[in-house]
Backbone as JSON, one array per atom type, in Angstrom:
{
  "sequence": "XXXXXXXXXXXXXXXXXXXXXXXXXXXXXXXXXXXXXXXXXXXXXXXXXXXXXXXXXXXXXXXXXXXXXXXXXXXXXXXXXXXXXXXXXXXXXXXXXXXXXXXXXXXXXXXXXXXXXXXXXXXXXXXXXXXXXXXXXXXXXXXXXXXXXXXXXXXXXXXXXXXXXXXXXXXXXXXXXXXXXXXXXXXXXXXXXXXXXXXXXXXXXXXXXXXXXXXXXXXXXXXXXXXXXXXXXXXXXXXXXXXXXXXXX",
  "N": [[33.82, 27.3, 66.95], [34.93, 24.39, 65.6], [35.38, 21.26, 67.11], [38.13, 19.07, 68.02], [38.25, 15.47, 67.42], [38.44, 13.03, 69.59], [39.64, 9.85, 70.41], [40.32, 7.07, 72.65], [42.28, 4.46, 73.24], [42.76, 1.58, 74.71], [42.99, -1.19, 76.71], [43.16, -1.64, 79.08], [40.84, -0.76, 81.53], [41.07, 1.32, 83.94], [42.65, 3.09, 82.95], [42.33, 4.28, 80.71], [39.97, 5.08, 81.25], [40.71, 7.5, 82.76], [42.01, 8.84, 81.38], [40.15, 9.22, 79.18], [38.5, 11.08, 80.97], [39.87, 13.37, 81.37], [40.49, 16.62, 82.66], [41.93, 18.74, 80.94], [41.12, 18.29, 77.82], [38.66, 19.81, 77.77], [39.45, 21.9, 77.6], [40.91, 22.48, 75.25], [39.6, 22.35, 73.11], [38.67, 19.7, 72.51], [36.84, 16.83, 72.12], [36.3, 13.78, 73.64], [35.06, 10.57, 72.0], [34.99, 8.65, 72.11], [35.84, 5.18, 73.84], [38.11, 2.65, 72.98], [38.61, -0.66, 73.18], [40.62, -2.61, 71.92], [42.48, -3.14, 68.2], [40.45, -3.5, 66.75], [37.94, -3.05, 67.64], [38.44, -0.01, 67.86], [38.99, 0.35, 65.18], [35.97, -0.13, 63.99], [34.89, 2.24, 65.14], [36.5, 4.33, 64.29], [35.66, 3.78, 61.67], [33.35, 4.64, 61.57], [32.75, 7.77, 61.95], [34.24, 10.46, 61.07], [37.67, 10.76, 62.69], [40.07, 12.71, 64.42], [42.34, 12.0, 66.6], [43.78, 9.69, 67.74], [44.79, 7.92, 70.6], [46.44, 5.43, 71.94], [47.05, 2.56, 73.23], [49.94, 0.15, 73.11], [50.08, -2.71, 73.43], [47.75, -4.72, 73.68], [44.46, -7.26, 73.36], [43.82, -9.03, 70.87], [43.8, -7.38, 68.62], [46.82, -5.48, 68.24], [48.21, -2.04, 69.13], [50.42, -1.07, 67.65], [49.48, -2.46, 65.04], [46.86, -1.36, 64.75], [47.82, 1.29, 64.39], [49.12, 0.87, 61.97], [47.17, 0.64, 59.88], [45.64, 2.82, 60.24], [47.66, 4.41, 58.99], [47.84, 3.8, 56.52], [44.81, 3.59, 55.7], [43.46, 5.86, 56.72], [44.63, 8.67, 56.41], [44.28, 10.82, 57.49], [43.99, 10.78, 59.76], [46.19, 11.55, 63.48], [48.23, 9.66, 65.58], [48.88, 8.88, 68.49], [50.93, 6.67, 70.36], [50.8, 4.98, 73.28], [53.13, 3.6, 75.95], [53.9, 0.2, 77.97], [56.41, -0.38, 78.38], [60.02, 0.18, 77.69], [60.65, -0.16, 74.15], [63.04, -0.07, 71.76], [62.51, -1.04, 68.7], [59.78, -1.21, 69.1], [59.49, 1.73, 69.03], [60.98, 2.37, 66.6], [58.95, 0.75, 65.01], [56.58, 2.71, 65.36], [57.25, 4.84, 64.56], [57.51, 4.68, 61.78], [55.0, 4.02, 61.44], [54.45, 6.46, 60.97], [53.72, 7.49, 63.64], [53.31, 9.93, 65.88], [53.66, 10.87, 68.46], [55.54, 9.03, 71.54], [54.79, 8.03, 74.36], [55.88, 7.11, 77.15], [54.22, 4.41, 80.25], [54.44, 4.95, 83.78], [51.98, 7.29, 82.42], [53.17, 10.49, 81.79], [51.29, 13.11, 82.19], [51.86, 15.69, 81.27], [53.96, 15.71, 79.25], [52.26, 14.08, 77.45], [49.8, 16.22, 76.99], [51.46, 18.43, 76.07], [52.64, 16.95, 73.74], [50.14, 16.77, 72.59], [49.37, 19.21, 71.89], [51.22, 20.36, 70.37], [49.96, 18.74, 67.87], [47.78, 20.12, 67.4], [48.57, 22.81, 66.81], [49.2, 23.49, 64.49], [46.01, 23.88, 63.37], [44.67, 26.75, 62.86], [42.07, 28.84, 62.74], [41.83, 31.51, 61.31], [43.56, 30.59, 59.16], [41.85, 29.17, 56.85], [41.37, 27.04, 58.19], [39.33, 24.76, 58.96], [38.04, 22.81, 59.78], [37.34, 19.35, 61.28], [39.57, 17.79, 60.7], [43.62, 17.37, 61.63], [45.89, 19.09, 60.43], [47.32, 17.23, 57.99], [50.87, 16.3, 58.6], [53.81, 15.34, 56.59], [54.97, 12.27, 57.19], [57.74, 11.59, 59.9], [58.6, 13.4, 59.27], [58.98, 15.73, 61.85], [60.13, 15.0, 63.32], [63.24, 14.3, 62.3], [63.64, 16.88, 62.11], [63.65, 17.6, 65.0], [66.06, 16.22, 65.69], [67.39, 17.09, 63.95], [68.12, 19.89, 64.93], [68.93, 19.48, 67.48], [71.51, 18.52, 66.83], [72.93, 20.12, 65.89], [72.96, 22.36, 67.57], [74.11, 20.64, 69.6], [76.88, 20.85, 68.16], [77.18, 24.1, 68.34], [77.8, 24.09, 70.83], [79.53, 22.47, 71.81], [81.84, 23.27, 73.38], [80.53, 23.37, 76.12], [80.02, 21.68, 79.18], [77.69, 19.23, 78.24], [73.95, 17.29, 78.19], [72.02, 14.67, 78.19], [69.32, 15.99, 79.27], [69.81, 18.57, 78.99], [70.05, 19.54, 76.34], [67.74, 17.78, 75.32], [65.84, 20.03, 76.27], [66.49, 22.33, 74.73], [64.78, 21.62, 72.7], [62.35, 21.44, 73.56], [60.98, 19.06, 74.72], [60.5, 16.23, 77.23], [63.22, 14.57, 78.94], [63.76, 11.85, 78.4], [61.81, 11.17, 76.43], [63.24, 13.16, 74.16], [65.73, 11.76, 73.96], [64.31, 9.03, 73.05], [63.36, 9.47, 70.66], [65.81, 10.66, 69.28], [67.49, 8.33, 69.42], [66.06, 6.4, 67.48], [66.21, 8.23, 65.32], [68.96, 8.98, 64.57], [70.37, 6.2, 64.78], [72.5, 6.13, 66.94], [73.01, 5.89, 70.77], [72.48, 8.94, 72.72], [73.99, 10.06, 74.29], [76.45, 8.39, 73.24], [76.56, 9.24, 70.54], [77.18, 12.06, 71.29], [79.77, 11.69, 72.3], [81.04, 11.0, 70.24], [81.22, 13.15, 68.52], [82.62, 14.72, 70.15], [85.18, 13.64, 70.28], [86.08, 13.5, 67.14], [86.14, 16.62, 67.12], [88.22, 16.69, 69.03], [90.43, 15.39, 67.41], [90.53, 16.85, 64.98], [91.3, 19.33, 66.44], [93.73, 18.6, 67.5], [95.32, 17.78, 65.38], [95.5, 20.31, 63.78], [95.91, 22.61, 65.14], [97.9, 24.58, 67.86], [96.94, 23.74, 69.94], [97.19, 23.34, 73.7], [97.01, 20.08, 75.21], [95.12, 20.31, 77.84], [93.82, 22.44, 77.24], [92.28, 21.8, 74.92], [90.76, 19.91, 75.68], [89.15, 21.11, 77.16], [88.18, 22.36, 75.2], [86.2, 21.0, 73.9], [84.09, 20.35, 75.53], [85.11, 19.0, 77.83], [85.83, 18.74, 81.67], [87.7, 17.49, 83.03], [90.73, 16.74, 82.29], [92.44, 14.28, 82.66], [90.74, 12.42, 82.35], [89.35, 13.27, 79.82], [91.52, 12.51, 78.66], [91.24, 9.56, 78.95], [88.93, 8.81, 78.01], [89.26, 9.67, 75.28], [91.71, 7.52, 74.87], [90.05, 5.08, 74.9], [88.75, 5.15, 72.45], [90.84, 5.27, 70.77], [92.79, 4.4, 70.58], [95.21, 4.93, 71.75], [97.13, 7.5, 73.18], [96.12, 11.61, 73.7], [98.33, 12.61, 73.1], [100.15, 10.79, 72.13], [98.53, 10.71, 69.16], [98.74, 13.19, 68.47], [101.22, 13.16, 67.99], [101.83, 11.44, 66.12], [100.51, 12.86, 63.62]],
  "CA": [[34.99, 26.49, 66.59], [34.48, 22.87, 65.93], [36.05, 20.35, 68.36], [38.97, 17.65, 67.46], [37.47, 14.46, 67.92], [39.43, 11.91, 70.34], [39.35, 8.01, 70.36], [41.31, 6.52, 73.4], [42.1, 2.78, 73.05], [43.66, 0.85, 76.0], [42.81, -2.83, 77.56], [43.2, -1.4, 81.07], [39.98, 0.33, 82.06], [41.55, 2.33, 85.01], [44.0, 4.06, 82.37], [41.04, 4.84, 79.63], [39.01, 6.36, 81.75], [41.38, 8.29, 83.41], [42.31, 9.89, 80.18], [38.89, 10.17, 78.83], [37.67, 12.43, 81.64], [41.0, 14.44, 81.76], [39.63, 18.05, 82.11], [42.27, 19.44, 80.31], [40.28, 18.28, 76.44], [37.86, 20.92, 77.18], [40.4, 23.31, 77.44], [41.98, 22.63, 74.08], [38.39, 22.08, 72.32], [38.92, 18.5, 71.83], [35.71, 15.77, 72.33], [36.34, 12.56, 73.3], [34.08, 10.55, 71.25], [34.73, 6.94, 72.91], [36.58, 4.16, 74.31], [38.19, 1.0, 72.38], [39.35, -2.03, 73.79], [41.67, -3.24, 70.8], [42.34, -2.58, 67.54], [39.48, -4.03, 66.39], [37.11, -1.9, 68.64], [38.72, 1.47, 67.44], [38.53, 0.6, 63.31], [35.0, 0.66, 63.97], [34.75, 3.76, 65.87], [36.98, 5.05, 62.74], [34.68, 3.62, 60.05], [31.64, 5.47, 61.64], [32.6, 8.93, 61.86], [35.82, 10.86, 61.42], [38.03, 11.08, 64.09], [41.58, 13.47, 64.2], [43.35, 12.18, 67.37], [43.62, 8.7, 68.58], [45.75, 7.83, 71.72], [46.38, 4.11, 71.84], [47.86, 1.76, 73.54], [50.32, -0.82, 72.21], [50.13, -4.27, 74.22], [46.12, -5.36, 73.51], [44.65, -8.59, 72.93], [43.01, -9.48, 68.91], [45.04, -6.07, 67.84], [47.32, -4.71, 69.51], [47.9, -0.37, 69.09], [50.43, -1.3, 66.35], [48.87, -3.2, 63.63], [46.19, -0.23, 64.76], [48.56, 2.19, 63.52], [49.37, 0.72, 60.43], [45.47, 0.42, 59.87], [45.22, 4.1, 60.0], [48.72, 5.1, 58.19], [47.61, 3.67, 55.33], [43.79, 3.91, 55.41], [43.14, 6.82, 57.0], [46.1, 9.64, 56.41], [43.95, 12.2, 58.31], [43.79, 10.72, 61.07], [46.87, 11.38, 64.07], [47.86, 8.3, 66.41], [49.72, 8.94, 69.52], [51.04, 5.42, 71.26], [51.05, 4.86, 75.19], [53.44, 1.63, 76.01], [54.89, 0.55, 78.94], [57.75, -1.08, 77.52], [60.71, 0.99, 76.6], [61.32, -0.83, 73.37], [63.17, 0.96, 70.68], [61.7, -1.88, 68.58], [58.55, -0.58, 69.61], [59.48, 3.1, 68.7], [61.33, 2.18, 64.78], [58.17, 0.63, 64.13], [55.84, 3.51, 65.59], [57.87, 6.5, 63.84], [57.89, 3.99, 60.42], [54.19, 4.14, 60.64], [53.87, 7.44, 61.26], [53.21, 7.86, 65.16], [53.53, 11.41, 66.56], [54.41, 10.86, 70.06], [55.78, 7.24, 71.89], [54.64, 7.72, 75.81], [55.83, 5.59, 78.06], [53.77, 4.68, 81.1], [53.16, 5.74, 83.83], [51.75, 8.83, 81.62], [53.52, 11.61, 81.95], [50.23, 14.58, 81.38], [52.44, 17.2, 80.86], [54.1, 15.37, 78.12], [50.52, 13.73, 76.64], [49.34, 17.21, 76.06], [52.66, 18.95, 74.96], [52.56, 16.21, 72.62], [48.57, 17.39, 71.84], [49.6, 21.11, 71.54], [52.1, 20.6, 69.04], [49.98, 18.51, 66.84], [46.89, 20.81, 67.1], [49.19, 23.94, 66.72], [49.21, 23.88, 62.67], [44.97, 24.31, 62.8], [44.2, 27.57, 62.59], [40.74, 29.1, 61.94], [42.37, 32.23, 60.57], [44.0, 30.84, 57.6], [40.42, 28.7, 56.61], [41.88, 25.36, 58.84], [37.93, 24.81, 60.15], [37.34, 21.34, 59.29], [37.81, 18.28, 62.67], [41.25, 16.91, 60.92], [44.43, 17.6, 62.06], [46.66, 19.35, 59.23], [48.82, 16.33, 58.56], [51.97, 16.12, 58.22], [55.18, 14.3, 55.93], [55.53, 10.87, 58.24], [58.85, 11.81, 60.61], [59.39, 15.14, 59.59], [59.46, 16.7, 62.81], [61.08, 14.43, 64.35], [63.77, 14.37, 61.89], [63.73, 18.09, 62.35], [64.26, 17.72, 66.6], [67.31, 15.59, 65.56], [68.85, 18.14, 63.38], [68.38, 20.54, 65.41], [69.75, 18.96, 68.49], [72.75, 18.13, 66.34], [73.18, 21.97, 65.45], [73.19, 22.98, 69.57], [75.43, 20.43, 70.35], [77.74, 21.89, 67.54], [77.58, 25.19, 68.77], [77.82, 24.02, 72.08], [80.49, 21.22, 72.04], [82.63, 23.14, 74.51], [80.2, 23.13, 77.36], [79.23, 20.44, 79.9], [75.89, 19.13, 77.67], [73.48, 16.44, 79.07], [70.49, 14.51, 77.09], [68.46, 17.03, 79.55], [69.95, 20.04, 78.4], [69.51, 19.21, 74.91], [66.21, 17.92, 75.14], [65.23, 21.7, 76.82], [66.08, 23.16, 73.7], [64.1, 21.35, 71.43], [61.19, 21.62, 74.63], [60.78, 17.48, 74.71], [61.2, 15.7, 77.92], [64.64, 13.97, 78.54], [63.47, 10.16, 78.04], [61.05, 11.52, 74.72], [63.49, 13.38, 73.05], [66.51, 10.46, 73.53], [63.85, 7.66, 72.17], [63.64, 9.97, 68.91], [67.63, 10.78, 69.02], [68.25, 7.24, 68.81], [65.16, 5.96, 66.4], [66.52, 9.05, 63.96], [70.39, 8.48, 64.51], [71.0, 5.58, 65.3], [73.16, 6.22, 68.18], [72.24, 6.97, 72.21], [72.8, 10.43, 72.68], [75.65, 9.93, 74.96], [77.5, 8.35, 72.69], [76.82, 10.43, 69.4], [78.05, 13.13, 71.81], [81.63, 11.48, 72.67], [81.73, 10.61, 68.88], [81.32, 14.4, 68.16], [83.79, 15.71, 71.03], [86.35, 12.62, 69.37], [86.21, 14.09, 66.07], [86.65, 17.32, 67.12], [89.49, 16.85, 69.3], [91.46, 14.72, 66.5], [91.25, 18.37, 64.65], [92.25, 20.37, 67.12], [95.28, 17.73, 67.73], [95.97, 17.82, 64.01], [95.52, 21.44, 63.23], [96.25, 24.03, 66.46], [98.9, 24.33, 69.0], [96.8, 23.82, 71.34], [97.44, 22.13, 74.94], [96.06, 19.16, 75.77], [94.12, 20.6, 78.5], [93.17, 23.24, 76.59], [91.69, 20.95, 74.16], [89.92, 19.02, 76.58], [87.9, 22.29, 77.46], [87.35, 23.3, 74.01], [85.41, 20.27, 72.84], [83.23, 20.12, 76.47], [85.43, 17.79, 79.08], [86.31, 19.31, 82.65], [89.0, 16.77, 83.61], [91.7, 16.27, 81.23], [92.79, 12.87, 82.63], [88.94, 11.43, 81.6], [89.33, 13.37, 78.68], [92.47, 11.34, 77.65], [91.0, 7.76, 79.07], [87.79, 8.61, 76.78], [90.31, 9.58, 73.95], [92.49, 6.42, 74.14], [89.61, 4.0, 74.59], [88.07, 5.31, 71.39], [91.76, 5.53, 69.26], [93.62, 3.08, 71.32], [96.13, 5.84, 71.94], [96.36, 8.92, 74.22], [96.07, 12.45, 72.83], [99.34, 13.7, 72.55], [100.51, 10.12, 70.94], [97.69, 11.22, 68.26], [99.38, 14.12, 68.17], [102.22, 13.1, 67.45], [101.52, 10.58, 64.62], [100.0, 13.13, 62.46]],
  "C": [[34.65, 25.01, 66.77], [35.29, 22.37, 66.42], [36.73, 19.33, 68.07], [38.31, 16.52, 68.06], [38.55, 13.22, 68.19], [38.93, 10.62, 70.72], [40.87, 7.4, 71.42], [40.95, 4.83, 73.19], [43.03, 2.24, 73.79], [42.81, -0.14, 76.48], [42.31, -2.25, 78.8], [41.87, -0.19, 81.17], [40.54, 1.66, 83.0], [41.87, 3.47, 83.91], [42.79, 5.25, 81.3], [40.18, 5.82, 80.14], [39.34, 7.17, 82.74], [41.88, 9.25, 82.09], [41.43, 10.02, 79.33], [38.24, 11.12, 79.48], [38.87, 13.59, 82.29], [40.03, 15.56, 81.54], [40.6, 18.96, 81.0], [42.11, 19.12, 78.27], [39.21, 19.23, 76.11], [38.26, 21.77, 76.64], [41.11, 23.73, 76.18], [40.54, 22.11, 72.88], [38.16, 20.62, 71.66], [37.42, 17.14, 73.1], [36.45, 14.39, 72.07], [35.28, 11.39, 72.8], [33.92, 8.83, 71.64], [36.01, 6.1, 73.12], [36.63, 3.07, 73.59], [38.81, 0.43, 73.36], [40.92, -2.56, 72.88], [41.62, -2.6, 69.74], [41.31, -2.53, 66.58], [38.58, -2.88, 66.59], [37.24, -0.41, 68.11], [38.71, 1.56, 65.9], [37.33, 0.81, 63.16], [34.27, 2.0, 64.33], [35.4, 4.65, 64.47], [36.53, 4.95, 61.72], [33.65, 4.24, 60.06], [31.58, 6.69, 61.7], [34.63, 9.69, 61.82], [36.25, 11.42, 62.39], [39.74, 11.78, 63.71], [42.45, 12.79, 65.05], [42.78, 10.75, 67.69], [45.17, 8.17, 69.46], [45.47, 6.35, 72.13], [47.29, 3.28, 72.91], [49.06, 0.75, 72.89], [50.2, -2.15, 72.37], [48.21, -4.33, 74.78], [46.04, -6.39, 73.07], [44.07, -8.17, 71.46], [43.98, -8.52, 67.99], [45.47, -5.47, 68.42], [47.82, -2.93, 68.59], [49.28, -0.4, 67.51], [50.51, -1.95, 65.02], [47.26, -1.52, 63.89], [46.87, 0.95, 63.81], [48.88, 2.19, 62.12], [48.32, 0.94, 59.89], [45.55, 1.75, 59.07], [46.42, 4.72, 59.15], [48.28, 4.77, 56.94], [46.32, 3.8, 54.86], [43.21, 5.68, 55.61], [44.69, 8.09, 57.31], [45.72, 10.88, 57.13], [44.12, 11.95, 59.6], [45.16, 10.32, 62.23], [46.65, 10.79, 65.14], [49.06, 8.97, 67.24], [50.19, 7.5, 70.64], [51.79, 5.74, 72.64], [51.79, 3.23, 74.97], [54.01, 1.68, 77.96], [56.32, -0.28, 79.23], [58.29, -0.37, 76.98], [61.61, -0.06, 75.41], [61.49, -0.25, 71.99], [62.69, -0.15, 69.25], [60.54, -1.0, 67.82], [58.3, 0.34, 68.72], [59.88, 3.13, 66.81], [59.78, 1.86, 64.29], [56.89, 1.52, 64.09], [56.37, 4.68, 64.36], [57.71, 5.68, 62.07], [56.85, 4.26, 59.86], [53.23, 5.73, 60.83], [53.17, 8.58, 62.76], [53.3, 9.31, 65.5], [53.73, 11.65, 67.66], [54.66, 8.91, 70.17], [55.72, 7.82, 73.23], [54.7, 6.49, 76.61], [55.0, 5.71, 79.81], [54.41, 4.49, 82.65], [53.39, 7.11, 83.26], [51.82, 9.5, 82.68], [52.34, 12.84, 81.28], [50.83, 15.31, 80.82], [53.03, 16.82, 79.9], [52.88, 14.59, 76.52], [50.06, 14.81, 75.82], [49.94, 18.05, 75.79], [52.8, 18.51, 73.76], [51.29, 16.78, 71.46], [48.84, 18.31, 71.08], [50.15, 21.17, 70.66], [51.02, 19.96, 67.8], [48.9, 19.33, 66.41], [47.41, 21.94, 66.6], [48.91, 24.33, 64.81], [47.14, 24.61, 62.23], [44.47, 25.47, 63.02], [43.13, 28.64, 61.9], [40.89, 30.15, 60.98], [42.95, 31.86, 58.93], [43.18, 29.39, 56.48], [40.79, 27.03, 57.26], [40.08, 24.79, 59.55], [37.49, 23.66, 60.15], [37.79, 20.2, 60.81], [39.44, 18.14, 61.91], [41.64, 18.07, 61.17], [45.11, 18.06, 60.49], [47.68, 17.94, 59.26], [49.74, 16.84, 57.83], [53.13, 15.2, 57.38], [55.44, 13.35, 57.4], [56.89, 11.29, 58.8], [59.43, 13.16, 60.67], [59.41, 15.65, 60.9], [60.21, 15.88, 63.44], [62.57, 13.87, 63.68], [64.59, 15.91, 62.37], [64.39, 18.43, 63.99], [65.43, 17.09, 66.08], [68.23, 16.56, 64.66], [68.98, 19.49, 64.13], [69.04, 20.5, 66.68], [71.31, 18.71, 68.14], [73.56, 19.5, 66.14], [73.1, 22.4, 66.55], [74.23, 22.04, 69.69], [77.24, 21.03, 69.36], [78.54, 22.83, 67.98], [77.88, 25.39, 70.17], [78.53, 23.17, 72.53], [81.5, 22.17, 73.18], [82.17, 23.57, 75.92], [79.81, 21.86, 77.8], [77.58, 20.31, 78.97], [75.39, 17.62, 78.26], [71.9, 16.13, 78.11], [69.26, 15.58, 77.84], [68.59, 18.4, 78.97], [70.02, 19.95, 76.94], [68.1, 19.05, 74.95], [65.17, 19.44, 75.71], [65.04, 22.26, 75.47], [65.59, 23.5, 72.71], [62.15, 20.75, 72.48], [60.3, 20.24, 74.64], [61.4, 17.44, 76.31], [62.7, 14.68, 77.78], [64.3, 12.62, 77.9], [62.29, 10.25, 76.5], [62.1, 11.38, 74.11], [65.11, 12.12, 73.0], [65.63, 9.44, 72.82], [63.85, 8.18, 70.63], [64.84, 10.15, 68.73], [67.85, 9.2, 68.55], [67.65, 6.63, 67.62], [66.09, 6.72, 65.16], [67.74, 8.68, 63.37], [71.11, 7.43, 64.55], [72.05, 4.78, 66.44], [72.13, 7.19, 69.39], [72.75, 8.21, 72.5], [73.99, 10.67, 73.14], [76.96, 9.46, 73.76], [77.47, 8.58, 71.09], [77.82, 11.51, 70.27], [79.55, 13.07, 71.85], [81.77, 11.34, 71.4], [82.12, 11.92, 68.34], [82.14, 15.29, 68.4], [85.57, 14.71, 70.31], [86.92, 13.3, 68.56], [86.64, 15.59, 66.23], [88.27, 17.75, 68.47], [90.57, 16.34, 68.71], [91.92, 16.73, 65.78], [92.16, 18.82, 65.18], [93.71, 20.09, 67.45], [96.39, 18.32, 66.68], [96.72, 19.01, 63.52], [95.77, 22.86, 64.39], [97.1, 23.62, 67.32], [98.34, 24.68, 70.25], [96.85, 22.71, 73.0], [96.29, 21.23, 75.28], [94.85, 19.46, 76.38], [93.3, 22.07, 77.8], [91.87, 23.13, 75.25], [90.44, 20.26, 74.78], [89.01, 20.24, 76.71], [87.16, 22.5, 76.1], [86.11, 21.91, 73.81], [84.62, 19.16, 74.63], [84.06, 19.53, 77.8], [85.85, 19.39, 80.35], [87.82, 18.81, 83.23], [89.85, 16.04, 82.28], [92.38, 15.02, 81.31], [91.6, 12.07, 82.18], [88.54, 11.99, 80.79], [90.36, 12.43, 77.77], [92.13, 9.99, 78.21], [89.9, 7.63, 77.78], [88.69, 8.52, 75.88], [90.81, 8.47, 73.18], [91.63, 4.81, 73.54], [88.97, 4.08, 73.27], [89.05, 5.45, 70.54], [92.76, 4.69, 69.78], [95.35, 3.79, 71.27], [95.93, 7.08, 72.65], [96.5, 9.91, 73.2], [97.52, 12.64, 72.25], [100.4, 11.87, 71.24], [99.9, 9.9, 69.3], [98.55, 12.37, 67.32], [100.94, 14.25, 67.19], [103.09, 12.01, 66.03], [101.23, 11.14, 63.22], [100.69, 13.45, 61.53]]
}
């Protein structure tokens, strides 16, 4: 089985060569093939041999990880970029997912999310159905992460009348909590929290509109526990309490 070939690119020595001699690249058949400095440093490493996986930094001097990215979104379409920052800047993340990124790690790296991140993107190559070549199968730019957002949207759905929590969402689409919110909001627009109250809103105007059902009964169906901080959320979002909702329609 031939071996994905990995290009780490980070400023900070410590960090580089702490994630070039991770042991867990043997384990997943993946060769790291060298160390850049900038983005400079890693186009040549990419002009001299093909490489599937590069894990970048974003804050470098001459080039920083994305003008790197763009580099490779448009030159090289085989080749998947994973960015390390340590700046949560959604910023950052619009223009990572724009050019195609496949993970946004923030530091200090989280491993267990690094190579969850790996696993998924290696997962498509399969020697069985003739995948034998170093690239990575790519993929349509955002699709999956379009895909975690609709499917997160489709659980909280079916799940609007329990207690839900950007952790218990992000479980079910098997992303850490602070991952899968930076893609919730990049995709949606809104922070997860408050897509959620917009979602429990909307469906307690229904239930107002259309069922005889009690206030507090309402308040349960569409997730809340306390029916007085179900009607403060309520009014600050309709500038009225429920049952004067109610009684407008």
């Amino acid at each position: 089985m031939k071996k994905t070939k990995l290009l780490i690119v980070d400023d900070e020595w410590i960090i580089a060569d702490s994630l070039s001699s991770m042991e867990e690249w043997d384990e997943r058949h993946i060769e790291v093939v060298g160390i850049a400095h900038n983005g400079y440093d890693a186009i040549r490493y990419l002009e001299a041999e093909p490489i599937s996986l590069v894990i970048s930094d974003i804050r470098m001097p001459d080039m920083d990880g994305l003008q790197l990215l763009q580099y490779i979104y448009e030159e090289m379409p085989n080749t998947e970029v994973i960015l390390i920052s340590g700046y949560e800047d959604f910023t950052y993340v619009r223009t990572a997912l724009r050019y195609g990124a496949k993970g946004y790690i923030l530091k200090p790296i989280d491993t267990d999310e690094l190579l969850e991140t790996v696993d998924r993107l290696l997962a498509p190559v399969n020697p069985k159905n003739g995948a034998d070549d170093d690239a990575i199968q790519p993929e349509v730019p955002l699709t999956y992460h379009k895909e975690i957002v609709r499917k997160a949207m489709l659980y909280i759905q079916d799940h609007l009348h329990t207690p839900l929590s950007l952790s218990d969402v992000a479980a079910t689409v098997h992303l850490t909590a602070h991952y899968f919110g930076q893609i919730f909001k990049s995709e949606s627009g809104l922070l997860f929290n408050s897509y959620l109250t917009q979602v429990r809103m909307e469906k307690a105007c229904e239930l107002l509109k259309h069922s005889g059902l009690k206030i507090y009964e309402i308040c349960e169906q569409v997730g809340y526990v306390d029916p007085k901080y179900f009607a403060k959320v309520f009014q600050k979002q309709f500038g009225m309490t429920p049952n004067e909702f109610r009684l407008k329609k």
